[in-house]
N, C-alpha and C positions, 0 to 999 in steps of 0.2 A: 530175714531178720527175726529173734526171739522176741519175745514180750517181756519184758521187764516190769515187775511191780514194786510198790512202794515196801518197803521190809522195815518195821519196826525195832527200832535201834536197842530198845529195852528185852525184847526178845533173842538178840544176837547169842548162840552157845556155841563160840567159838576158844581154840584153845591159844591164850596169847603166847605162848612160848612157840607153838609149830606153827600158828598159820604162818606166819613170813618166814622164818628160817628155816623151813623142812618144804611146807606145801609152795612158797615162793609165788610172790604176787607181781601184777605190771601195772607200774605207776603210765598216766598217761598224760601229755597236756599239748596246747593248741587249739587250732579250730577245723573248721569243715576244711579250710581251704587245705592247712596242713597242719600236721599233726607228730607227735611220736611217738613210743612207748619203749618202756625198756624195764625187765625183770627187777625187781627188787625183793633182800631178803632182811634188811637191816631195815628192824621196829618197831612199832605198836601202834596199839592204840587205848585211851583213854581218859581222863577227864585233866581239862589244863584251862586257865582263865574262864572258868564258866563254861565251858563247851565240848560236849563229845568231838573228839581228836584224834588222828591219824599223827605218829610221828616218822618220817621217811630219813635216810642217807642215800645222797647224789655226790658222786665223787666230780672232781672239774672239769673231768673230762670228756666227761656225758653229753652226749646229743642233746637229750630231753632236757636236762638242766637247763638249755638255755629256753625252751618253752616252759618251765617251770619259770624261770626268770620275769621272763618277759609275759607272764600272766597272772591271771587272778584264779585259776581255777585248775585242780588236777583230777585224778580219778586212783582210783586202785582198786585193784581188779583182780578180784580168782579162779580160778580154771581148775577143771577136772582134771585128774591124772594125767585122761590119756591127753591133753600138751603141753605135756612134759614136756616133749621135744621143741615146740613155738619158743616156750617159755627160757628152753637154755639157747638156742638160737636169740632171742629178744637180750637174752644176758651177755653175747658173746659177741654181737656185731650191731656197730652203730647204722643209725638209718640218713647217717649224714653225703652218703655217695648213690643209696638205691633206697627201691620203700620196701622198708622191713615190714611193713604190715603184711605186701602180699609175699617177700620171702616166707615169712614164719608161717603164711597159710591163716593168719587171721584179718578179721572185718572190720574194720573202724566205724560205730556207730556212734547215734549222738544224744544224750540229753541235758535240758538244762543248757546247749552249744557244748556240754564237756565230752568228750572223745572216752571210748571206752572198749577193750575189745567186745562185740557181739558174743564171741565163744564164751563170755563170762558167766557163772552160775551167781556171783555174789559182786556188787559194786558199790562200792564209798565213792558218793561227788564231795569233794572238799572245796574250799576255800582256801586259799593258800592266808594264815596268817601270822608266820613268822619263816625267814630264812635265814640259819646260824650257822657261819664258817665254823669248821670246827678249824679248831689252830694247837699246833705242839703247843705252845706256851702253856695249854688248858689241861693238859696230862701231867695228874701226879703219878701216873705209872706208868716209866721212861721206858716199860717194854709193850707198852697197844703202838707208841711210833715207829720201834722198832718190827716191830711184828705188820704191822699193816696199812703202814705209811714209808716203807724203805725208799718209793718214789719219788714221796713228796706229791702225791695226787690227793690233796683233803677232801674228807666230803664236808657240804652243806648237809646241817640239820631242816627238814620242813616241818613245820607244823600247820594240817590243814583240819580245819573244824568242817567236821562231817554233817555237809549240811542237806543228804538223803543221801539211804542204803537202799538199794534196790538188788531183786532176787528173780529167779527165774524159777 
């Protein structure tokens, strides 16, 4: 297991347009007994109701969503390059039939009880405090449903207030 230390959240030089859409992070939630994680590129993060903020997109289909659901607490998680490979594996198959943690070759560690991969160089524990269906209804522009809702699989919006970044 790595060591994980506290990371000052005022010191963060991260760039918000690539970390989640280029470098591609993994939301995680659960507890020791189980857990899941699954890649995410859709979000940010920043200041919302008073509170440094993570905002995530979970489509309905999602494994994790329903441990998102069913909890108070997530993570998100960044990884060096090289797992790359974990990371589009984590994107590409649910952990709803086998455990994707040891498919993808990563550790499920824990702080706080929030689940996190160990391979992580950088981790937000959040708090989960808002989960927003997104809905057609909410689109003035009738080409994002067409574009990336042709299924009908919506995501929920998270909003979880980042309450410790830890760093390796």
């Amino acid at each position: 297991m790595h060591t994980f230390q506290p990371y000052p959240i005022d010191m963060l030089e991260i760039n918000p347009f690539t970390k989640l859409s280029k470098e591609w992070a993994l939301v995680t939630s659960g507890d020791k007994t189980k857990s899941n994680t699954m890649t995410v590129s859709w979000g940010g993060t920043g200041v919302l109701w008073g509170k440094n903020v993570v905002f995530i997109f979970i489509r309905e289909s999602r494994y994790t969503k329903e441990f998102i659901d069913n909890g108070e607490f997530f993570s998100l998680s960044f990884l060096d390059d090289k797992y790359r490979d974990a990371l589009k594996y984590c994107g590409a198959n649910s952990g709803r039939n086998e455990d994707k943690w040891e498919k993808a070759g990563l550790t499920p560690a824990y702080r706080h009880n929030i689940p996190y991969p160990d391979e992580a160089n950088l981790v937000f524990l959040c708090r989960k405090m808002a989960a927003v269906p997104i809905e057609e209804a909410a689109f003035t522009d009738p080409t994002i449903m067409e574009k990336w809702y042709g299924d009908h699989d919506m995501h929920t919006m998270y909003v979880g207030e980042i309450i410790e970044v830890t760093a390796r």
